[in-house]
C-alpha positions as CSV (number, residue, x, y, z in Angstrom):
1,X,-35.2,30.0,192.8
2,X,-38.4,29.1,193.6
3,X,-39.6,26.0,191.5
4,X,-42.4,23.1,192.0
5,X,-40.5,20.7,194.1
6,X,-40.9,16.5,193.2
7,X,-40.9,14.6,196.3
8,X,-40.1,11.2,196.1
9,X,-39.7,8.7,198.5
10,X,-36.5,9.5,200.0
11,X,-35.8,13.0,198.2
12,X,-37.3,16.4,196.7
13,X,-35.7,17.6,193.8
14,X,-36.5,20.5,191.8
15,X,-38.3,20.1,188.3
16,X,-39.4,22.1,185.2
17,X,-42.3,21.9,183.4
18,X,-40.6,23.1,180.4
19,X,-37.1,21.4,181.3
20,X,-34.1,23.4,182.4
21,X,-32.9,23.7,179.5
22,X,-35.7,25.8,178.4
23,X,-35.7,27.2,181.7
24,X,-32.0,28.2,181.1
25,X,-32.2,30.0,177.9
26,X,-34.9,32.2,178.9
27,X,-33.7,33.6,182.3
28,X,-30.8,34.0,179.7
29,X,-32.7,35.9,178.0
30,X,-34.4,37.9,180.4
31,X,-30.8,38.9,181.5
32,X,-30.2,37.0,184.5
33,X,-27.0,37.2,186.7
34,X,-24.6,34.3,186.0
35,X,-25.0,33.1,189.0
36,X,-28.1,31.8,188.5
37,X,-28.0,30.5,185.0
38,X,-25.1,28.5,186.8
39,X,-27.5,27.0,189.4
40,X,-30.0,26.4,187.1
41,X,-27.6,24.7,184.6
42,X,-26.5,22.4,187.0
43,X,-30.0,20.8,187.3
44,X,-30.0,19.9,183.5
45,X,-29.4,16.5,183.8
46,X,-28.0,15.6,179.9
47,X,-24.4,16.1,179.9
48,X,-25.0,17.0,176.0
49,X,-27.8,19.8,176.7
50,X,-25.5,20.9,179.6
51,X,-22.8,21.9,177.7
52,X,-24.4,23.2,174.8
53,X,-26.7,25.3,177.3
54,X,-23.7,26.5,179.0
55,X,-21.6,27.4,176.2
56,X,-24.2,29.3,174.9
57,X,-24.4,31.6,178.0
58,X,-20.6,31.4,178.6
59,X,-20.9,28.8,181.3
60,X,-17.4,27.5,180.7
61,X,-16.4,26.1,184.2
62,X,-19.7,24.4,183.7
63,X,-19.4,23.3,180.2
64,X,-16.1,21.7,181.4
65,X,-17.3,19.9,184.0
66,X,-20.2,18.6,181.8
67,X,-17.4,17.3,178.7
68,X,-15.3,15.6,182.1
69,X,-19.0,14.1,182.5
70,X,-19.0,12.6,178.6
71,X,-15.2,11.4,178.7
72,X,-14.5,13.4,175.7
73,X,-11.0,14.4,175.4
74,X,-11.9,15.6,171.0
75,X,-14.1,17.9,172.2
76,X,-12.3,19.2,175.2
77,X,-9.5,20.3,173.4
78,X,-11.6,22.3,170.8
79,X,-13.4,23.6,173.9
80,X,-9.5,24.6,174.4
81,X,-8.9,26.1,171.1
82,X,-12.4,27.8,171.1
83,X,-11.4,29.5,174.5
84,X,-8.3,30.9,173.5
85,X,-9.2,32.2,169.9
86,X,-12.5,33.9,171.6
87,X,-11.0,35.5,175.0
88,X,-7.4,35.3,173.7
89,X,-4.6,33.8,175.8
90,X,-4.5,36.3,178.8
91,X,-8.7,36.0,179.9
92,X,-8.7,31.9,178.8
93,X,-5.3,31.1,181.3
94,X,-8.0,30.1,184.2
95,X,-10.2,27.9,181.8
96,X,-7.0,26.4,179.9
97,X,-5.7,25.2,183.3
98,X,-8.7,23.3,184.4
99,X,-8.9,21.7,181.0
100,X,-5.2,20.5,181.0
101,X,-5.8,19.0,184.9
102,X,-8.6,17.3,183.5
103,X,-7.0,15.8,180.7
104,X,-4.3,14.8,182.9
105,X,-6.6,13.2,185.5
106,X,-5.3,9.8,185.8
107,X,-9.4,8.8,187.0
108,X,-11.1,9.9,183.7
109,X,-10.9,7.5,181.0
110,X,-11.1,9.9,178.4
111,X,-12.8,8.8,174.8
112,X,-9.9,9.9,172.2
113,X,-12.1,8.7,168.9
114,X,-12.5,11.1,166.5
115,X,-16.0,13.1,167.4
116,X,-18.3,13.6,164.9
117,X,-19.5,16.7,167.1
118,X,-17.8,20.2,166.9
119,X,-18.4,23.3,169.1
C-alpha cells in the first residue's frame, strides 16, 4: 500500500502513475487478496471505471456503491439479475438486499431512462 503520495495544500492523497484502474487489474492479476483490490478500487475516482473495474474482480459491494454514485436504477437492476443468474439465489441474498435498500432510498434520485449501457 505504499504509493507516491500528492500533497496539496491542505491534503495528500495517493496517486498512480498508470491510474488505478490500471493499478487494479494488475494486482488482479498478480492474484491479490480482495481486500486490497477493494482499497485500491475505492481510489478510482470515475464512477464508470469503478464499476466496470470492480465487476471485473467481483467487487460487487463496490460496484453497487459506484452505480448508487451514477443514479442509475437500469443498470442496478441488471447488476440484480446478473447476480442472481451468476451465484444463484442462495450466495446473491446479501448483494440483492443492498440493491433493493438502495433503490428504495428515498435520498437517491435514481435515473430510470432506458441505458444504453449493459453489464
Amino acid at each position: 500500500r505504499k504509493l507516491p503520495l500528492e500533497k496539496k495544500l491542505f491534503s495528500t492523497r495517493m496517486n498512480s502513475r498508470i491510474g488505478f484502474v490500471n493499478f487494479v487489474d494488475v494486482l488482479g492479476l498478480a492474484g491479490a487478496p480482495q481486500e486490497e483490490l477493494a482499497y485500491f478500487a475505492r481510489l478510482v475516482e470515475v464512477p464508470d471505471d469503478k464499476f466496470d473495474v470492480c465487476l471485473r474482480w467481483e467487487l460487487y459491494d463496490l460496484a453497487i456503491e459506484a452505480l448508487c454514485q451514477l443514479r442509475d436504477a437500469v443498470r442496478m437492476s441488471q447488476l440484480r439479475n446478473y447476480l442472481v443468474d451468476r451465484m444463484g439465489a442462495v450466495e446473491s441474498e446479501p448483494y440483492r438486499q443492498k440493491i433493493d435498500e438502495a433503490l428504495k432510498n428515498p435520498k437517491i434520485k435514481w435515473k430510470v431512462r432506458p441505458s444504453s449501457q449493459s453489464i
